[in-house]
C-alpha positions as CSV (number, residue, x, y, z in Angstrom):
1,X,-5.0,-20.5,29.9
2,X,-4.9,-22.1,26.5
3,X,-4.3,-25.0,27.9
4,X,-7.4,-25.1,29.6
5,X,-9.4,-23.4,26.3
6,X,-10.0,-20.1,27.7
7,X,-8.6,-18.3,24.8
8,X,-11.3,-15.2,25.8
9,X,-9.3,-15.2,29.5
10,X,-5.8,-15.3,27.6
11,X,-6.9,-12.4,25.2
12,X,-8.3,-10.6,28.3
13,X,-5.0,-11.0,30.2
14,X,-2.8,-9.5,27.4
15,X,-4.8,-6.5,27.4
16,X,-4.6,-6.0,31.0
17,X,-1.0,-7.0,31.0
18,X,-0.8,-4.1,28.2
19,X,-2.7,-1.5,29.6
20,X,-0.8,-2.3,33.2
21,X,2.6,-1.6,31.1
22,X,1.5,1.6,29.5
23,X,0.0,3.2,33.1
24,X,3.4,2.2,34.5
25,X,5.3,3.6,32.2
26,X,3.3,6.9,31.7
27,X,3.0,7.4,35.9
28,X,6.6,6.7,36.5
29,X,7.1,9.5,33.8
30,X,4.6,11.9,34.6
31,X,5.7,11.1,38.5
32,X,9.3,11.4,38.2
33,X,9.7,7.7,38.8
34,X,11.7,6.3,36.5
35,X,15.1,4.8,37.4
36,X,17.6,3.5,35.4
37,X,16.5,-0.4,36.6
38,X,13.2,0.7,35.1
39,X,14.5,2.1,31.9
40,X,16.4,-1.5,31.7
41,X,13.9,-4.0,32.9
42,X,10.9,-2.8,31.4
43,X,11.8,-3.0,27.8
44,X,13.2,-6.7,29.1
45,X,9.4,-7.2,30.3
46,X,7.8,-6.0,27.5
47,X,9.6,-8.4,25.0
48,X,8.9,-11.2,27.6
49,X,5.3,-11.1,27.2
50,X,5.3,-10.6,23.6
51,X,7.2,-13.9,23.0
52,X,4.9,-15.6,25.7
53,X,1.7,-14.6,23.8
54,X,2.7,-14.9,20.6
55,X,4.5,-18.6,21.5
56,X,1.2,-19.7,23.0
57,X,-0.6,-18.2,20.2
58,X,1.5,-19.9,17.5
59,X,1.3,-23.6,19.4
60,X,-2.8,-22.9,19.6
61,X,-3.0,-21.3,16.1
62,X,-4.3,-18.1,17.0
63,X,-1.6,-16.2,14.9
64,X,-0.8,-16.0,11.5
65,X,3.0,-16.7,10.9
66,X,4.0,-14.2,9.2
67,X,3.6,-12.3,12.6
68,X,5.0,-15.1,15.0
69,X,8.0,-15.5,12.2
70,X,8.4,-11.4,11.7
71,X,8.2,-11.1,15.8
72,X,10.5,-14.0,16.9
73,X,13.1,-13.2,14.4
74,X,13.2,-9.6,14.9
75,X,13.8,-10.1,19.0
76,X,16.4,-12.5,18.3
77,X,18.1,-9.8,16.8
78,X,17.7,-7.2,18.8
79,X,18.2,-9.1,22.1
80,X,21.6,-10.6,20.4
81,X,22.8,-7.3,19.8
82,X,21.2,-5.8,23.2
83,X,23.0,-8.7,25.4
84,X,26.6,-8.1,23.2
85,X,26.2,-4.1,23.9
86,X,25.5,-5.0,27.4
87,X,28.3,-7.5,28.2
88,X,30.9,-6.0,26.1
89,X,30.2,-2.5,26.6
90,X,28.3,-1.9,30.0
91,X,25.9,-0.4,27.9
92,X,21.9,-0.6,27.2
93,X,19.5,0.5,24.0
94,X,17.4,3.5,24.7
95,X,14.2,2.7,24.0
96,X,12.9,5.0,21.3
97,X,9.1,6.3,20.9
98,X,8.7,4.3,17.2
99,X,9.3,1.4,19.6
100,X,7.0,2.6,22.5
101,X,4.2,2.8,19.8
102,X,5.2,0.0,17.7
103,X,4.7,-2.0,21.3
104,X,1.3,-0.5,21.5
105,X,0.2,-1.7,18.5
106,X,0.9,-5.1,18.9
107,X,-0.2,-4.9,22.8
108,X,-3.4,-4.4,20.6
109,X,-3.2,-6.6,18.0
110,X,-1.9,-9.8,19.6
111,X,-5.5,-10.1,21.9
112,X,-7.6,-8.7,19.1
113,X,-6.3,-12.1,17.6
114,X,-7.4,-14.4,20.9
115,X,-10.3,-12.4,21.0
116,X,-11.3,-13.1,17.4
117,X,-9.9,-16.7,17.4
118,X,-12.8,-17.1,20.7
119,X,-15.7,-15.7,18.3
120,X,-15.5,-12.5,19.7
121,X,-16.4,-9.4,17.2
122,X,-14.8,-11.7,14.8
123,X,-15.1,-10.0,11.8
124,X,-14.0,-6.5,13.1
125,X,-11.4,-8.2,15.5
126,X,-9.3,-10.1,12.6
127,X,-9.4,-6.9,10.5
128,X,-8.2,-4.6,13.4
129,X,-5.6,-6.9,14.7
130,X,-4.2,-7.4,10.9
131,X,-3.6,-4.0,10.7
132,X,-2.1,-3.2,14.0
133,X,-0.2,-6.2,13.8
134,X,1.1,-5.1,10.3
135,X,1.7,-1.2,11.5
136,X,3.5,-2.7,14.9
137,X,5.2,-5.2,12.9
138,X,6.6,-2.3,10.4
139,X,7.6,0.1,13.3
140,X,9.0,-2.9,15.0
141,X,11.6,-3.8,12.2
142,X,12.0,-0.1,11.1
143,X,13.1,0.7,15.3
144,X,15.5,-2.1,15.1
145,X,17.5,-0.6,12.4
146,X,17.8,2.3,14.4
147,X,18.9,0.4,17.3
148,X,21.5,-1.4,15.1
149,X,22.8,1.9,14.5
150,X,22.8,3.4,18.1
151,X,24.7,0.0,19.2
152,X,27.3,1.1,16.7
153,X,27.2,4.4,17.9
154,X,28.0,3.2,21.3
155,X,30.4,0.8,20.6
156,X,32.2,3.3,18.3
157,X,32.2,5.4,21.5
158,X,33.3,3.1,23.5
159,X,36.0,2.4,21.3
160,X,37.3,5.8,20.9
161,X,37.2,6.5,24.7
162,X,39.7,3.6,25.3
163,X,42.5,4.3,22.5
164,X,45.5,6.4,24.1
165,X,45.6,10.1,22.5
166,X,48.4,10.9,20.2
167,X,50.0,13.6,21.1
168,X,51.5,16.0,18.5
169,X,55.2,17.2,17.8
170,X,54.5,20.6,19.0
171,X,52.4,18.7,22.7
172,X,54.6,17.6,25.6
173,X,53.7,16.1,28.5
């Protein structure tokens, strides 16, 4: 769509694509829904469209960089870490609710910047998606500490599952 200048359309999409996310999520829980393919694949899905829009939004100039640098290095962290836990471990993150809102914010921000980039509300669009982009941004770097430390968690327990159990002098078999 930016391509083809329809930054309005773009913008447009990425709220949809948001609000479709959050519905999903909220009916699968409220429903009973929710698998452990879900619980996998829709973190996965979220970060995909993130790095779409805010890839297409750095090439067109629609975002400032110290969001596209901030976003891009944080998920190459947290996706390293997430594939290790994964292939080493046969283990996944749990998403956590400072993530869930942190993705909400920048659901928000990221097409209040298309939209304000198109001449939309301009001057309250750039303000609003500067701050939700900041708070998201925040929560979004704050979250991934916390998954560092749940990935060493799991890995610690992983660990200590394996090793044999000593047995004491007083223990037979």
């Amino acid at each position: 769509m930016l391509g083809a200048d329809e930054i309005v359309a773009a913008g447009l999409l990425l709220l949809v694509i948001g609000g479709t996310d959050w519905i999903d999520g909220f009916l699968a829980r409220r429903l009973g829904q929710v698998s452990n393919l879900g619980r996998m694949l829709d973190p996965i899905a979220d970060r995909l469209a993130i790095i779409a829009a805010v890839v297409a939004g750095s090439l067109a100039g629609i975002l400032p960089l110290w969001l596209v640098l901030g976003l891009l290095v944080r998920e190459t962290i947290v996706a390293g870490i997430a594939i290790w836990l994964l292939l080493k471990h046969r283990k996944t993150i749990d998403v956590r609710w400072i993530g869930k809102l942190a993705t909400f914010l920048l659901y928000g921000s990221i097409p209040a910047f298309y939209l304000a980039a198109a001449g939309v509300a301009e001057s309250v669009l750039v303000v609003a998606a500067n701050a939700a982009g900041l708070m998201g941004l925040v929560l979004y770097w704050a979250v991934a500490v916390y998954y560092v430390a749940d990935v060493r968690q799991a890995a610690r327990n992983s660990l200590s599952s394996k090793l044999p159990i000593e047995k004491g002098p007083n223990e037979h078999s």
